[in-house]
N, C-alpha and C positions, 0 to 999 in steps of 0.2 A: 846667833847669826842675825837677829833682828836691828842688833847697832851695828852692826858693818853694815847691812842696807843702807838706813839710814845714812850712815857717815857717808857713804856712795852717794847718795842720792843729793845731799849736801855740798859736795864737793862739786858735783856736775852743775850744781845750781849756782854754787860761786864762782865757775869758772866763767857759766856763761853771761854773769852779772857782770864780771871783771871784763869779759869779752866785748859786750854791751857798750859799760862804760868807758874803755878806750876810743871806739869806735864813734861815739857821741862827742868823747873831748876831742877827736882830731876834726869834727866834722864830716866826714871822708861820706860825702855822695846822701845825703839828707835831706838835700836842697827836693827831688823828687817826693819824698813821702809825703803824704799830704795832699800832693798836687796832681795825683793818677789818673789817667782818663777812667769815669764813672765816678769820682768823686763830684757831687753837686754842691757849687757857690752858686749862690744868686743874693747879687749886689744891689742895692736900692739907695737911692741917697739918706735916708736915716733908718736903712733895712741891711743886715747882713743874714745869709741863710747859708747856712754849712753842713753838708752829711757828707763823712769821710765815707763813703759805701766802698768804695776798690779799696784803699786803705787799711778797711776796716778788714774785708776778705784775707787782704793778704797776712795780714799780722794774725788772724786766727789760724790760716793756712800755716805758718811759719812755727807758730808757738805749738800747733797740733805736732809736728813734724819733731819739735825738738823734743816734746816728753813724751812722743813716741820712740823717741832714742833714747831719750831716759829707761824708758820704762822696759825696753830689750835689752839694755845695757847692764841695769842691775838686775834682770832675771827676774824678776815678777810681771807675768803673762797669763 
């Protein structure tokens, strides 16, 4: 039973690789990431400063969420 987990856990992870990358080749709504309010730029004439902080939140918030679905989905809890 140890490789059908596996193979499960595999399969949800290509899925949402495949998910992923459609979504990046059509572009569809990208233009915001990056640019969320609490993300700090500070622009200098030969200074660029960037911490994606919202950015950053959200994509841990997001990834926490999916292999928390993973991880109820194939039954090890």
């Amino acid at each position: 039973m140890e490789t059908k987990a596996a193979g499960n856990f595999l399969i949800a992870v290509g899925l949402c690789l495949l998910l992923l990358g459609l979504f990046l080749r059509l572009g569809l709504g990208l233009k915001w990431l990056g640019r969320l309010p609490g993300d700090i730029l500070i622009q200098r004439e030969k200074f660029t400063f960037y911490v994606p902080l919202a950015t950053g939140l959200l994509l841990s918030l997001l990834l926490s969420l999916v292999l928390l679905l993973i991880v109820r989905l194939t039954g090890k809890h």
